[in-house]
C-alpha positions as CSV (number, residue, x, y, z in Angstrom):
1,X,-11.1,-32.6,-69.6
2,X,-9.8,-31.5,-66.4
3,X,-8.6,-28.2,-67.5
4,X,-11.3,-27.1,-69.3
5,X,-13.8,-27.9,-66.3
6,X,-11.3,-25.8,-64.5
7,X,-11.6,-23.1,-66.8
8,X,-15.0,-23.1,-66.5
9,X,-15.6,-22.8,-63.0
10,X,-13.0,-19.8,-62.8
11,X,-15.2,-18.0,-65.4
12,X,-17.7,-16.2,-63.8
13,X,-21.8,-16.3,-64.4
14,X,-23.4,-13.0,-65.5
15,X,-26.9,-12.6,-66.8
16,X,-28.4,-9.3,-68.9
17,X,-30.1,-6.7,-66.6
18,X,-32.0,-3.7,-67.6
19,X,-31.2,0.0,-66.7
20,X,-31.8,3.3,-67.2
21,X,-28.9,5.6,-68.2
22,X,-29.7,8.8,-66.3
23,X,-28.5,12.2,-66.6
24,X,-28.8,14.9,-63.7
25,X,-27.5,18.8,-62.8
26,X,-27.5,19.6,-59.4
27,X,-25.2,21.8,-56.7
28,X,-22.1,20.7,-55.5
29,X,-23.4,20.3,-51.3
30,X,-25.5,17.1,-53.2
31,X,-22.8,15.7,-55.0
32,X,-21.8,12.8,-52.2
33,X,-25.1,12.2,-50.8
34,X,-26.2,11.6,-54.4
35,X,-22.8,9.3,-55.4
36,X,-23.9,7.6,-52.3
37,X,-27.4,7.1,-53.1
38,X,-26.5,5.8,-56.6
39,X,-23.9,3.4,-55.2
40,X,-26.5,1.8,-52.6
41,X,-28.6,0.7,-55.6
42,X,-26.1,-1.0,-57.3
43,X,-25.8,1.9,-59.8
44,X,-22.6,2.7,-61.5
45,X,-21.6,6.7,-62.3
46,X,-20.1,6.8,-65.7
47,X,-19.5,10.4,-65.5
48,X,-19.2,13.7,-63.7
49,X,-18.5,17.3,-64.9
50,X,-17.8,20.3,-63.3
51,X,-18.8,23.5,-63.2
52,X,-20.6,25.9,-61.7
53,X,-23.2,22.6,-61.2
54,X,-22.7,19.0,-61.2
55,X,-23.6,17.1,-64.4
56,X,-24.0,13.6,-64.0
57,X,-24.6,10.6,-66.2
58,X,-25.3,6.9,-64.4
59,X,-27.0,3.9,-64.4
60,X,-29.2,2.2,-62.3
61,X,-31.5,-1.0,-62.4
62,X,-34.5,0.0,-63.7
63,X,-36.2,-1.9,-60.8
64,X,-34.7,0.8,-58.3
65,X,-35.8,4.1,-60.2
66,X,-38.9,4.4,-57.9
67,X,-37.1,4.7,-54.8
68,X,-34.2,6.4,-56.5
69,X,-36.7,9.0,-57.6
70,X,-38.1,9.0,-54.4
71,X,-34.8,9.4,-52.6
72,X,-33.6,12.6,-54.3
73,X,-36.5,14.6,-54.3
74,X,-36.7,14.0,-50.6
75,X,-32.7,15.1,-50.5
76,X,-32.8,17.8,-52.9
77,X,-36.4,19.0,-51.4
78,X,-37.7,18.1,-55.1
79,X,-35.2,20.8,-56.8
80,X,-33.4,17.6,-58.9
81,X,-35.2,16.4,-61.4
82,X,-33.4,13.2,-63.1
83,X,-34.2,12.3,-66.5
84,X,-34.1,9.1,-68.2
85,X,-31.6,9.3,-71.2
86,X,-31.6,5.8,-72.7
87,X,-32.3,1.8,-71.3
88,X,-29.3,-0.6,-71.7
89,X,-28.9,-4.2,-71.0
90,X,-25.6,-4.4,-68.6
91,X,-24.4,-8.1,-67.7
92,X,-23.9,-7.8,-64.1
93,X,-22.4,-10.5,-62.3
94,X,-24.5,-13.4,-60.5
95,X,-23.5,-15.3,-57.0
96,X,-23.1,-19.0,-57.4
């Protein structure tokens, strides 16, 4: 019927991708450049702590670990070391 075609399109597509769940300690003066860095590769910060370091948990395509590697040993002159916690499938929204 008409509604339910309706319904249909309004729903939107996602499909299953892969990523890493990442944990990383590192000094306050990183934590933006780092938020940034996770943002621009579609990755999404599930949480932060605070204390006399930064403790973060994310996740990020595993496609994009290479140059996410890559990108904070060149900002953190190799002193962050990120380490792979887990993989998990995330549905993540696809254009139409």
């Amino acid at each position: 019927t008409g509604s339910a075609q309706l319904a249909v399109r309004a729903v939107s597509r996602a499909r299953k991708m892969l990523f890493y769940r990442i944990a990383m300690e590192f000094s306050y003066n990183k934590l933006e450049q780092i938020r940034g860095c996770v943002k621009s590769l579609n990755g999404r910060i599930e949480s932060e702590e605070f204390a006399e370091i930064v403790r973060m948990k994310h996740v990020l395509p595993v496609g994009v670990f290479p140059e996410f590697i890559n990108t904070v040993r060149d900002m953190t002159s190799g002193s962050v070391h990120p380490d792979i916690i887990s993989e998990v499938e995330i549905l993540v929204p696809v254009d139409r």
